[in-house]
C-alpha positions as a Markdown table, in Angstrom:
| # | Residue | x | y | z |
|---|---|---|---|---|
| 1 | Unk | 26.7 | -69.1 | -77.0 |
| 2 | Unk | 27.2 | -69.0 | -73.4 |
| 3 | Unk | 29.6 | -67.6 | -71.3 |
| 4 | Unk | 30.6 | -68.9 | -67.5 |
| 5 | Unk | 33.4 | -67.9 | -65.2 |
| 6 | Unk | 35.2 | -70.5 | -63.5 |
| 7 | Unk | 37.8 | -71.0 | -61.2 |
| 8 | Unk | 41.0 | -73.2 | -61.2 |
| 9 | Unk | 41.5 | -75.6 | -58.3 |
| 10 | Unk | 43.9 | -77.4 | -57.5 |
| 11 | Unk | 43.9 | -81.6 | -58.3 |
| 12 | Unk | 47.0 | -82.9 | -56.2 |
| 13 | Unk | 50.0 | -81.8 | -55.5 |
| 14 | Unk | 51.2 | -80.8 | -59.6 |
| 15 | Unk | 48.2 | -80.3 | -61.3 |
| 16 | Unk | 45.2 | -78.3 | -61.7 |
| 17 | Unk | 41.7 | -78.7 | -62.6 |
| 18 | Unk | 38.2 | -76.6 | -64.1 |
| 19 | Unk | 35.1 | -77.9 | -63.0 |
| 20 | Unk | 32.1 | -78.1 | -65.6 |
| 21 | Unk | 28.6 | -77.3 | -64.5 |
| 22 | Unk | 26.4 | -80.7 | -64.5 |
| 23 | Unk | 24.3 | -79.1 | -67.0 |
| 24 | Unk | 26.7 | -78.5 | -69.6 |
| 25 | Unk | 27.4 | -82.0 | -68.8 |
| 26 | Unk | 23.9 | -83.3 | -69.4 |
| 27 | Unk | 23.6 | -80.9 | -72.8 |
| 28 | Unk | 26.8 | -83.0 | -74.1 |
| 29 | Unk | 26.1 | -86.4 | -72.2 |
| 30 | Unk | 28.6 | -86.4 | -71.1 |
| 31 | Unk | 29.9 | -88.2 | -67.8 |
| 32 | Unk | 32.6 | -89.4 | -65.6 |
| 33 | Unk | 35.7 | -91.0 | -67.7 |
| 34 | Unk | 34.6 | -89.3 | -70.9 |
| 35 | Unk | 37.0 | -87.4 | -73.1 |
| 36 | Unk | 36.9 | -83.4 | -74.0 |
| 37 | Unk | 39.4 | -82.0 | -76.9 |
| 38 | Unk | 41.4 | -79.0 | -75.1 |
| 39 | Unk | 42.2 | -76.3 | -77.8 |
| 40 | Unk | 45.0 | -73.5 | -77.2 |
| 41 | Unk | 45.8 | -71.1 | -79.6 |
| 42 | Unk | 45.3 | -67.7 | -77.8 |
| 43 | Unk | 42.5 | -68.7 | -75.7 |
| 44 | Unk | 41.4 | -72.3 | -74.6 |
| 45 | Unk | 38.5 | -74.4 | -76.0 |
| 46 | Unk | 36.6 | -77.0 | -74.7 |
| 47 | Unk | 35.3 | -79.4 | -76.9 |
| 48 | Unk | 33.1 | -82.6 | -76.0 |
| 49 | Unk | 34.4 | -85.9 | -77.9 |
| 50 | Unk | 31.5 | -88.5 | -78.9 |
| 51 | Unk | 32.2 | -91.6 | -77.1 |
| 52 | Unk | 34.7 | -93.6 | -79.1 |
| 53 | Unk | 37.1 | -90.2 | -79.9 |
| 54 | Unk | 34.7 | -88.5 | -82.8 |
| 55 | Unk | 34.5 | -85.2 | -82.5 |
| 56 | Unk | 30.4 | -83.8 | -81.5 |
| 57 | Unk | 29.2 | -81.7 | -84.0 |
């Protein structure tokens, strides 16, 4: 597992955004346009989606 603090920024005027590290990015291959699951249920998850919406094991 690894751990990473990052900050929230703002993406326009009503929404906000977390930027991933390229790396983690690479390690998924994952890119610009691709999909990630967003899990809340006491804390938030990110989880990358396999091109096509199946989840990556």
């Amino acid at each position: 597992m690894h751990k990473d603090v990052r900050k929230i920024m703002r993406a326009g005027s009503s929404s906000f955004a977390v930027v991933l590290p390229r790396s983690w990015l690479r390690y998924y291959n994952l890119g610009h346009g691709d999909k990630v699951e967003v899990i809340s249920n006491g804390s938030v998850e990110i989880k990358p989606l396999e091109k096509g919406g199946i989840q990556a094991e």
